[in-house]
N, CA, C and O of each residue as an XYZ file, in Angstrom:
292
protein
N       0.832     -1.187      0.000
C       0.000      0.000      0.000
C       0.874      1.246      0.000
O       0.857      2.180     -0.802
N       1.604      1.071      1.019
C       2.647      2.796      0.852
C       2.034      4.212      1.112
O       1.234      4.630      1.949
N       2.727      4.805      0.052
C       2.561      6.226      0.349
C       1.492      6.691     -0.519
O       1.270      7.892     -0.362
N       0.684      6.059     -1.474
C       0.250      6.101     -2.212
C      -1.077      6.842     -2.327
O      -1.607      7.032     -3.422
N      -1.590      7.247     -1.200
C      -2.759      8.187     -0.643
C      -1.995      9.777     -1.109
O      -2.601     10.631     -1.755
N      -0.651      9.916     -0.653
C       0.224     11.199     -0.437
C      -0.363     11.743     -1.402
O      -0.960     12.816     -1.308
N      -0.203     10.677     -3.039
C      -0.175     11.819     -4.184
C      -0.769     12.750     -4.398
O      -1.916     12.449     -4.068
N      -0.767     14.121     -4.883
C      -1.505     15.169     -5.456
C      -2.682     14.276     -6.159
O      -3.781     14.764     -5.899
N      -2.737     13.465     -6.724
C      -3.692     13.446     -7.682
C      -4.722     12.569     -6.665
O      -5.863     12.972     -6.438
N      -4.231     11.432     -6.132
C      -5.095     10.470     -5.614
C      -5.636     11.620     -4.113
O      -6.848     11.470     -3.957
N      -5.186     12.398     -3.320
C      -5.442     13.209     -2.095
C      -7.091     15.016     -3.405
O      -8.130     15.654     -3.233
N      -6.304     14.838     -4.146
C      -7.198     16.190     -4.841
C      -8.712     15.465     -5.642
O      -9.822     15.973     -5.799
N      -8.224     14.193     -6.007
C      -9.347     13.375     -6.056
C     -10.145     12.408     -5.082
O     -10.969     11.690     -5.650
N     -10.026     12.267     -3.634
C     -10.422     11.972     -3.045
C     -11.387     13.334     -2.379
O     -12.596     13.416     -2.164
N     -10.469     14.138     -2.212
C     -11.570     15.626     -1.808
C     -12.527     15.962     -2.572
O     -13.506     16.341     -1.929
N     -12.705     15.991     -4.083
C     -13.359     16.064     -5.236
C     -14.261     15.355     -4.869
O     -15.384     15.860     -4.866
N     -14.078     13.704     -4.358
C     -15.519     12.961     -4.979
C     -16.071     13.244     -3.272
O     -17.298     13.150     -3.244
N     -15.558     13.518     -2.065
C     -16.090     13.930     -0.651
C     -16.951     14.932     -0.738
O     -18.026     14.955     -0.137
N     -16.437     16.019     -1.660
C     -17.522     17.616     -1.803
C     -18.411     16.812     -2.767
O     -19.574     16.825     -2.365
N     -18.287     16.276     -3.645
C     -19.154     15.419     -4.359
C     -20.640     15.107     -3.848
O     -21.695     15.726     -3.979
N     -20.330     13.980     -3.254
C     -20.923     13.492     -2.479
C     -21.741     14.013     -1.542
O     -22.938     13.731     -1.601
N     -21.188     14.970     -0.383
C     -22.193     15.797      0.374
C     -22.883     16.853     -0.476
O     -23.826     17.364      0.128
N     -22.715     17.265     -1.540
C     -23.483     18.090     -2.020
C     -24.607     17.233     -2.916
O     -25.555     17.840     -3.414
N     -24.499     16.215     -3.041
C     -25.195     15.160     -3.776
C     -26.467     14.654     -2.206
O     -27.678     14.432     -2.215
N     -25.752     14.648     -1.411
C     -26.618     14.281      0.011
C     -27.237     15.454      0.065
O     -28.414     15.336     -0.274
N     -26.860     16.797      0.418
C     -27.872     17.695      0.602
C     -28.796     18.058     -0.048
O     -29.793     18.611      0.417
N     -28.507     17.680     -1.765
C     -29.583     17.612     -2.840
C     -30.503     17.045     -2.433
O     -31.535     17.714     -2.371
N     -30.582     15.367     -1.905
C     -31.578     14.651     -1.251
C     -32.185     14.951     -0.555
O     -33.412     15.024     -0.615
N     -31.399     15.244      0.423
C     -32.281     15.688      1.824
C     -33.172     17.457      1.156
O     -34.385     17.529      1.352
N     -32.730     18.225      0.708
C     -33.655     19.431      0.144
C     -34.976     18.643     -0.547
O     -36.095     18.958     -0.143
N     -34.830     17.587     -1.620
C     -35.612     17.030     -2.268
C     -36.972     16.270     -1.499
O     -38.186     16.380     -1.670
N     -35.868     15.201     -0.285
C     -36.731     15.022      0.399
C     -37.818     16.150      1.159
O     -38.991     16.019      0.809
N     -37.610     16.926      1.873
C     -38.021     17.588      2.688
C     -39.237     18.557      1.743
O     -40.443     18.705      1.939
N     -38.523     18.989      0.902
C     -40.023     19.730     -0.011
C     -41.072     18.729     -0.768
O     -42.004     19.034     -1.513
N     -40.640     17.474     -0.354
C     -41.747     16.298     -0.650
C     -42.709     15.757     -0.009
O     -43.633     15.040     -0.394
N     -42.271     16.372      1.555
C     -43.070     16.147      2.862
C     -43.838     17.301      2.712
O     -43.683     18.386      2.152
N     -45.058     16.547      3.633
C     -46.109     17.610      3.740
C     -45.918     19.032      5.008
O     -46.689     19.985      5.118
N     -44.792     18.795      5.750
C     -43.938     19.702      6.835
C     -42.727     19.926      6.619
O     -42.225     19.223      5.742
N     -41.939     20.817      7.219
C     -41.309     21.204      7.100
C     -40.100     20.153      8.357
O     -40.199     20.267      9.579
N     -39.170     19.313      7.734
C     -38.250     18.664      8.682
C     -37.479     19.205      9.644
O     -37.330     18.690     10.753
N     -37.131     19.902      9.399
C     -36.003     21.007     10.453
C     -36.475     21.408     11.422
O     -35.830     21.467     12.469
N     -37.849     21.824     11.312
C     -38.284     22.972     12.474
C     -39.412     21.666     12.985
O     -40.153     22.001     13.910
N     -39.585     20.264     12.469
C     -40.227     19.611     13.261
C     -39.192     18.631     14.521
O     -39.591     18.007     15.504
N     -38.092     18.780     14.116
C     -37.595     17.678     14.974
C     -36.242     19.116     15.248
O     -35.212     18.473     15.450
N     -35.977     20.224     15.304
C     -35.086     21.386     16.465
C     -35.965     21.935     17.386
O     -35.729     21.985     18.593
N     -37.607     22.608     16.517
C     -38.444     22.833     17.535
C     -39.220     22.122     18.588
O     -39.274     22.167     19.817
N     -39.795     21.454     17.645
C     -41.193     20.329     18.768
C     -40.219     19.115     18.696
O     -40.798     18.056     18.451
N     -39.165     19.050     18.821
C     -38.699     17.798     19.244
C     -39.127     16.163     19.026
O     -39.123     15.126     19.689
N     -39.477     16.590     17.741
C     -40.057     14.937     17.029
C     -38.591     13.707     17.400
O     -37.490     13.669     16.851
N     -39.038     12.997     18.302
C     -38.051     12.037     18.203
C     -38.183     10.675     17.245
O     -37.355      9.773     17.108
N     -39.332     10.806     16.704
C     -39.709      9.630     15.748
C     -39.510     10.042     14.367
O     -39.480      9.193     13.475
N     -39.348     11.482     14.086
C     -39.347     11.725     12.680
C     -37.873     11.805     12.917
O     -37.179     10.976     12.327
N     -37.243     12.759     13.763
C     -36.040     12.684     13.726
C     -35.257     10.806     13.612
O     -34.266     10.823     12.882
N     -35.500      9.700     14.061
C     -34.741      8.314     13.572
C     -35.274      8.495     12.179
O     -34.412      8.566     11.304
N     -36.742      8.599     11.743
C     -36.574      8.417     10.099
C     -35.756      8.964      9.327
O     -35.220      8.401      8.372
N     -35.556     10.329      9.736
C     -34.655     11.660      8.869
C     -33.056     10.331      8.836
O     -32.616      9.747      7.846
N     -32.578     10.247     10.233
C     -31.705      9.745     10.460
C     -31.031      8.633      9.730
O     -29.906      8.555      9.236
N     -32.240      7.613      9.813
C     -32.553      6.350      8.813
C     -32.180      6.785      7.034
O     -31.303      6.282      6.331
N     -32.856      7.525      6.778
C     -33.059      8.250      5.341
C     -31.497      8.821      4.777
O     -30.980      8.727      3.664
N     -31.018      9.426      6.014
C     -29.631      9.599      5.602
C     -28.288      8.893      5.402
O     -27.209      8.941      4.811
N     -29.046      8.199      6.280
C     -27.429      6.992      6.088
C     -27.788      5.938      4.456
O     -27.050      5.503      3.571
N     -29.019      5.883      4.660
C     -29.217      5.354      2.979
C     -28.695      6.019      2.321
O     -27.701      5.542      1.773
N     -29.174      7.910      1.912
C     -29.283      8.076      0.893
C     -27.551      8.192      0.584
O     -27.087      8.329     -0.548
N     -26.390      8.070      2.370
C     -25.113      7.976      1.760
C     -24.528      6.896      1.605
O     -23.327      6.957      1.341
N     -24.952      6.028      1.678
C     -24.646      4.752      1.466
C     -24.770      4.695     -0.537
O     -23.824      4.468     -1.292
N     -25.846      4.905     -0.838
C     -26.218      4.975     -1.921
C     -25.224      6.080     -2.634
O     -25.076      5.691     -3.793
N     -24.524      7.227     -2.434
C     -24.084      7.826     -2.718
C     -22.420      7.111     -2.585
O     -21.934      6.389     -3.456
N     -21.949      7.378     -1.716
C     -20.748      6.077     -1.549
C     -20.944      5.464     -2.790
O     -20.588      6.060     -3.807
N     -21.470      4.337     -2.852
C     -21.316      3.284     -3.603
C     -21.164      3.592     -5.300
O     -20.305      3.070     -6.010
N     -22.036      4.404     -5.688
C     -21.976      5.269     -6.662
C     -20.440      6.342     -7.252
O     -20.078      6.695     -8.374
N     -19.835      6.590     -5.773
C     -18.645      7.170     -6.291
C     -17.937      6.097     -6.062
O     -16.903      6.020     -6.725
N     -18.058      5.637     -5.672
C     -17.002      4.234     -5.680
C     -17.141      3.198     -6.491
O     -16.138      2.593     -6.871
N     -18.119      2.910     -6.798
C     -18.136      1.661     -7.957
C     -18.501      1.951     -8.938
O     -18.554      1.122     -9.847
């Protein structure tokens, strides 16, 4: 394995597909949320939804899982 992370190219392309990726997640989650009939943010910071908040939770690790896999394979 080595040093082989070090390079300029493999370190500037690993950051590339990371901003990638979270901006590809926040696409989702915007998408999601204007698909719901409420507003997510202000249901689970304000009124403290602890049940919507695990779905949100749930929803995200998919939609990066799904994202992962996509820049990676």
């Amino acid at each position: 394995m080595g040093i082989e992370w070090l390079k300029p190219a493999a370190f500037v392309g690993s950051i590339v597909y990371a901003l990638i990726g979270v901006v590809i997640f926040w696409l989702c989650f915007l998408i999601i949320d204007k698909l719901t009939p409420y507003d997510l943010w202000a249901e689970i910071c304000e009124k403290h939804n602890r049940a919507l908040a695990l779905v949100v939770a749930a929803m995200c690790l998919g939609i990066s899982i799904i994202v992962a896999a996509a820049i990676h394979g």
